[in-house]
N, C-alpha and C positions, 0 to 999 in steps of 0.2 A: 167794666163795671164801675159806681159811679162809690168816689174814694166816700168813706165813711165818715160822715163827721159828726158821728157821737161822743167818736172820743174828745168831741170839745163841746161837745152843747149837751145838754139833756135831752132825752127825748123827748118832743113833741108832739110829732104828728106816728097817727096810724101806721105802721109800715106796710107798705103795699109789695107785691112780686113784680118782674117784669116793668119797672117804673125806674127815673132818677132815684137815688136817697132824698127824700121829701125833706129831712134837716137839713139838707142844702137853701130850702127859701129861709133865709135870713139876709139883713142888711151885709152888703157886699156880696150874696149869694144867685141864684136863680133867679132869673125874672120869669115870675108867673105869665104864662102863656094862653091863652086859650084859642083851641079852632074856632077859623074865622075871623079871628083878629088882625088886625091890617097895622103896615106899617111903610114908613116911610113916605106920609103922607098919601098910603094909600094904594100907594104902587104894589106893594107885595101882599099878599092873604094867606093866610096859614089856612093850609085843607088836610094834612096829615103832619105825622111825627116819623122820622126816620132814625131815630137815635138819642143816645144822652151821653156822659161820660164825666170826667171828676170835673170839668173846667167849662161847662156848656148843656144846651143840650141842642137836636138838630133836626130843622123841619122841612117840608117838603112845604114850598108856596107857590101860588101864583103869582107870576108876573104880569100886571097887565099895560103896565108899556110895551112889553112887547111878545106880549101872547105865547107866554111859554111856562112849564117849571123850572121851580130851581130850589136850591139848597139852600136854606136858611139857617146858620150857626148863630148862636147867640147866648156868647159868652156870660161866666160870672161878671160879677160887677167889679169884685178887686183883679182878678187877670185882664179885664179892659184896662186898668190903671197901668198896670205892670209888663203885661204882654207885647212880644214884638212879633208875632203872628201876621197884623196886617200888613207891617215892615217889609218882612220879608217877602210875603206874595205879590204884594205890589211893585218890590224890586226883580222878581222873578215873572208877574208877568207884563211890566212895560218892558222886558228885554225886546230888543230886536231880532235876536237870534231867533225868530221864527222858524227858520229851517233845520234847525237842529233835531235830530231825530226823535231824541228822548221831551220833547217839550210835551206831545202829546200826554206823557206819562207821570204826568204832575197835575197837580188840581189847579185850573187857574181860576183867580179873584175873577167875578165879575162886579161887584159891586160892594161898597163897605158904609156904614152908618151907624150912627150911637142912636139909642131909645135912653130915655130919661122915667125908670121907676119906684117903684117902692123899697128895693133894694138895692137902688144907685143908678150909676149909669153904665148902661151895656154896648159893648163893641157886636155890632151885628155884621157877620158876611156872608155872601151871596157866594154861590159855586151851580156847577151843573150839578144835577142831581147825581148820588150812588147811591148805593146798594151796600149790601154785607160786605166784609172782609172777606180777603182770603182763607183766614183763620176760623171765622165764624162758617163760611162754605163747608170747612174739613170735618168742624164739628157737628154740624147736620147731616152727615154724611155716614154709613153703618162702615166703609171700607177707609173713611178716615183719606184720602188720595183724590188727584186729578188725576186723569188722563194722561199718559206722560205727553204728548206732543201740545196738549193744555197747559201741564204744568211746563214744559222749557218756555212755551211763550209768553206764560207768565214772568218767573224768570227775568227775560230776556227784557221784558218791556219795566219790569225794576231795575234791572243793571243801567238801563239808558235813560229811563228817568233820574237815579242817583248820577248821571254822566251829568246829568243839563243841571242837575239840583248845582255840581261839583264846579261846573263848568262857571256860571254864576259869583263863586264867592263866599256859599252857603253850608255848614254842616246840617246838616236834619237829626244827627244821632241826640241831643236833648240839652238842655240848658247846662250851664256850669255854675258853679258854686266854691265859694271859700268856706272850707268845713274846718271843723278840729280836728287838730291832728291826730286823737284815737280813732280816726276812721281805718288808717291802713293798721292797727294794733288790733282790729278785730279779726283779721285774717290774718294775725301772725308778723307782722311785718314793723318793727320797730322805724319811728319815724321821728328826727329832731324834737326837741321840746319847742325851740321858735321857727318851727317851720310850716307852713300852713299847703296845704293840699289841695289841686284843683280836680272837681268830680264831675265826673261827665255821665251822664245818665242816658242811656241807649233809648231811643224813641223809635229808630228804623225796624219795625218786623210786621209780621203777618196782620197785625190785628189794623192795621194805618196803611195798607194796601188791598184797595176799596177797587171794588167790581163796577165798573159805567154802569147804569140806569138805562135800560133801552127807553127810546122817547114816549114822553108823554103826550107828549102836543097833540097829536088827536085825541084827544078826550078833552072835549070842550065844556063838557058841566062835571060836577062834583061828581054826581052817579054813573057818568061814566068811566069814570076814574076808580071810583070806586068798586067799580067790577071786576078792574085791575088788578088792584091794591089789596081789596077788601075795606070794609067800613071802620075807621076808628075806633077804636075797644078804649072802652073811657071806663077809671073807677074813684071814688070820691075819696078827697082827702079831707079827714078829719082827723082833730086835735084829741090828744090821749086824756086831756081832764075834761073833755065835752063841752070847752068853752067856742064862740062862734072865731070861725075864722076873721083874720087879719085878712089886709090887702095885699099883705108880703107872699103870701103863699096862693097859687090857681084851688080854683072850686072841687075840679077835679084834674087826675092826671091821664095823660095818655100813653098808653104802649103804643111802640114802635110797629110799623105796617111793619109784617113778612115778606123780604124781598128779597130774602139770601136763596138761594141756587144750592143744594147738596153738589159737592167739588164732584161724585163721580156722575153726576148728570150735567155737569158742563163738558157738554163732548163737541159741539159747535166751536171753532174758535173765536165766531163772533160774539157768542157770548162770554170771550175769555180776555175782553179789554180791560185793563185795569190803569189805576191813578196811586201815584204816591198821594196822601193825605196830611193833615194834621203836622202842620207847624209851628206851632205854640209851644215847641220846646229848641225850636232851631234857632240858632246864630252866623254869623259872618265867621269869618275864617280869620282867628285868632292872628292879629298883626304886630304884635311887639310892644306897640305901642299907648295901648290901654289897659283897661280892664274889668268887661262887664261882667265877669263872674262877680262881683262883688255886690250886685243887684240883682243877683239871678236866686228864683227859687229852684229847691230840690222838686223833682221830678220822682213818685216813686212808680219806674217801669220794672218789666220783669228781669228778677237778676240773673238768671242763666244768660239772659242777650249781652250783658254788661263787657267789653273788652278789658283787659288785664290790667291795662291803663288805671282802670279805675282803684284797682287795691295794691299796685305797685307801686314803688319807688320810682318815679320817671320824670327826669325835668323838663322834659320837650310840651311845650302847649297843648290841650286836647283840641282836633282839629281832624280834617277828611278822614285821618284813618281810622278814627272810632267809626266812620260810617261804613270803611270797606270793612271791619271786623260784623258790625251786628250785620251787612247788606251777606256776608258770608253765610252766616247763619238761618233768615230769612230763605236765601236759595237753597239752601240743605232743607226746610221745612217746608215751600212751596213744591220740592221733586218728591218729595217722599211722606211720610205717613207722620214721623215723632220729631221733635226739636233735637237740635244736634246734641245738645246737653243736656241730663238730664236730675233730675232729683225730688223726691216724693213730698221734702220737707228743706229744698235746701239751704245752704247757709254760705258762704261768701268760699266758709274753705271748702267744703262740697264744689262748690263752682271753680276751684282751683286745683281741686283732685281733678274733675271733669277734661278742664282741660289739661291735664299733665297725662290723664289714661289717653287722650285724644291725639293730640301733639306729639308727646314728649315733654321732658326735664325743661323747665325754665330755663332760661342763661344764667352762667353760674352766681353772678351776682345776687339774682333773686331767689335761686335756689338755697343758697345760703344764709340769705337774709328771712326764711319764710321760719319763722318758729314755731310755729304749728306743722311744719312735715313731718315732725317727727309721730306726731297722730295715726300717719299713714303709712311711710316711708325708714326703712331702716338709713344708715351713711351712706351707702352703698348704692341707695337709687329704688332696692329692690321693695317691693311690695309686703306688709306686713302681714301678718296670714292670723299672729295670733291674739287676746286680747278682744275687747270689746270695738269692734271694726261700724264702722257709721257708712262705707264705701266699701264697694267689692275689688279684693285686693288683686285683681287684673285690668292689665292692659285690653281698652276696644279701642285700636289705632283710626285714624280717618277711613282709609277705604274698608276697613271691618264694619262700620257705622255706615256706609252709602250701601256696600253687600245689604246691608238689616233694615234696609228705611224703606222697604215694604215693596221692590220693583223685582225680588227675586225671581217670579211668574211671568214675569213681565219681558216680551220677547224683544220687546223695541226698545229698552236697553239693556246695549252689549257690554261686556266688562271690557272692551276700546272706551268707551264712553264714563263711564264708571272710572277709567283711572286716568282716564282727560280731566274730568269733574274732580276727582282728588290735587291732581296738579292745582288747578286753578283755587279751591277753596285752600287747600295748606298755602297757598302765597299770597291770599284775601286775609291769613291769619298768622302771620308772625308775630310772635310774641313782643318784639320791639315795633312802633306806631308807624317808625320813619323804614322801617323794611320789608312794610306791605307793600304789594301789590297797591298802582294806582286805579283811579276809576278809568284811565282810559286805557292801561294793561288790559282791567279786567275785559274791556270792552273792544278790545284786542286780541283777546287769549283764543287759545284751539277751541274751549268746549264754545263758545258764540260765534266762532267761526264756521264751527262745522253743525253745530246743533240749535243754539241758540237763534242767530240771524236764519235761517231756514225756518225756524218757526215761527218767526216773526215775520217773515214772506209769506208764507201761508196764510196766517189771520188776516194780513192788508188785502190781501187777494177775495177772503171770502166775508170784506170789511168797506170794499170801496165798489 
């Protein structure tokens, strides 16, 4: 959903459903788009809208150099200034490592170019077309789940995409930041007065692993495409005091084609290819010897995905292991129905109870330092029962949470499976950064040995 920004503008425009937030066209904002509009001297044409998001929004174009679709992104005007997005894909896909398995399972650049408009200059990039999220499938969905031999392949083709992301040089898990230091004092955890904090903002999960696009290319005119797709559902945008639109803002907006797949009707596993997406919050692998967090914006993702890293006391850099923690959690919601952690309203310590019913007690360092346990926690470790409780004062351990995430019917998996899969997510998720699991353990481990790569032979098979 597309970040609000009323809380800094007044309102303007009409609010529409189903649309970007329309107070995004402003100077540094959206570049007004409209179908049909061509770009790049003509090369590309906008024939649908496949999406929006707080930093973009994303179109479905013709190419006609060379007779095909593609993905059209086209960034804000201040994240083109800002942004290392093209950076990185461009150094991910002039690699040579062609051969590496996980390449496939990454979005690669085909093409990058700035537009010059009325609300600045836009960084535009080109990709093969997709489709829905993972996450957006589960929610079109009445059973909420894949197919399990759908979901490990899913899975399987994100563990080896984060391998090629990792292999590269690259975190994906989101930008960093020099914040004040009452950010770790909001969860309890007292932090020097001149000590300043690096925040790493989780970007790896469900909603940035994107389903392929089966091709379009035979649909050689717009209506037949459209037969597809369905026809662009357009509605006007106009201003709240009835005065005539600016050039800042399109005529009208467009909803996104429907092209997401309900997850329990992806039973093909042809239909089960997917792309890591959306790097516009990734960096390089934090070297000693710089320091762009100090250029970097905050990222507001979801804070359940967050790793501990982020409210704890920790002086080691943020770096891979933020990706093995959220890519941990990502695979606990890809096999099953609900996100590993959970909270109706939650708040940083919610997310720290979460993982302590999950896991276990912090190390004792941080157990001690957390001033807020006492909220939850008697000295003792034990659960508070009485009092005004925000958290239900029991323990749900890892394999209690894979038992309940909806496969209990489910004859194709076995609890051999079920406590392979706990092995491997509890050592995706040590509470210390440098005592995870790496991406190529993960990619090593029994459940990809035995479950994982097996499903990922079968899609190639029923793919080539």
């Amino acid at each position: 959903m597309a970040q609000n920004h009323t809380r800094f503008h007044r309102m303007v425009y009409q609010w529409q459903e189903d649309v970007e937030d329309l107070e995004g066209y402003h100077p540094g904002g959206y570049h007004p788009v409209h179908l049909f509009d061509e770009y790049a001297g003509g090369r590309y044409r906008v024939v649908h809208k496949l999406g929006y998001g707080s930093f973009s929004t994303v179109w479905l174009a013709r190419d006609a150099h060379r007779g095909r679709y593609v993905t059209l992104k086209i960034t804000v005007a201040l994240a083109s200034k800002t942004g290392s997005e093209s950076r990185i894909l461009r150094h991910l896909h002039e690699s040579p490592a062609s051969s590496h398995p996980g390449k496939p399972y990454v979005s690669s650049l085909l093409d990058e170019f700035y537009i010059d408009g009325p609300n600045g200059r836009h960084l535009c990039l080109v990709f093969e077309p997709a489709r829905g999220s993972v996450a957006l499938s589960k929610e079109a969905s009445l059973v909420w789940k894949f197919p399990m031999r759908t979901a490990r392949a899913i899975a399987a083709q994100t563990i080896l995409g984060v391998d090629y992301i990792h292999s590269h040089g690259v975190v994906h898990a989101g930008k960093l930041e020099v914040v004040p230091i009452d950010a770790n004092a909001r969860a309890g955890f007292p932090t020097p007065r001149s000590c300043v904090v690096l925040i790493s903002i989780a970007d790896l999960h469900t909603n940035n692993v994107l389903f392929k696009l089966p091709s379009l290319d035979s649909c050689s005119t717009t209506d037949e495409l459209y037969q597809q797709l369905g026809p662009p559902l357009k509605t006007p945008v106009e201003r709240m005091d009835g005065k005539p639109l600016g050039t800042e803002a399109p005529s009208y907006a467009v909803m996104p084609a429907f092209t997401i797949v309900p997850s329990d009707q992806v039973t093909s596993l042809s239909d089960a290819r997917v792309q890591i997406a959306d790097f516009g919050e990734s960096f390089f692998f934090p070297d000693g010897t710089n320091e762009p967090a100090k250029t970097r914006r905050k990222l507001h993702s979801p804070l359940l995905l967050l790793p501990p890293e982020q409210f704890l006391p920790h002086d080691a850099p943020i770096g891979a292991p933020a990706d093995i923690w959220t890519l941990a959690s990502t695979i606990y919601e890809s096999l099953g129905q609900r996100s590993l952690f959970e909270g109706v309203f939650p708040t940083e310590s919610i997310l720290l109870v979460e993982m302590v019913s999950t896991l276990g007690p912090f190390p004792d360092p941080w157990w001690k330092a957390w001033s807020k346990r006492d909220e939850f926690f008697h000295e003792d470790g034990s659960w508070k029962t009485e009092g005004k409780l925000r958290h239900d004062p029991i323990s749900r351990p890892l394999l209690h949470r894979i038992h309940k995430m909806g496969r209990r019917d489910d004859s194709d998996f076995s609890e051999e499976e079920a406590a392979c899969l706990e092995r491997m997510l509890r050592g995706m998720m040590k509470y210390y950064p440098e005592e995870r699991m790496t991406i190529k353990e993960v990619v090593a481990s029994e459940w990809m040995r035995r479950w994982g790569w097996p499903a990922l032979e079968m899609l190639q098979k029923q793919t080539s």
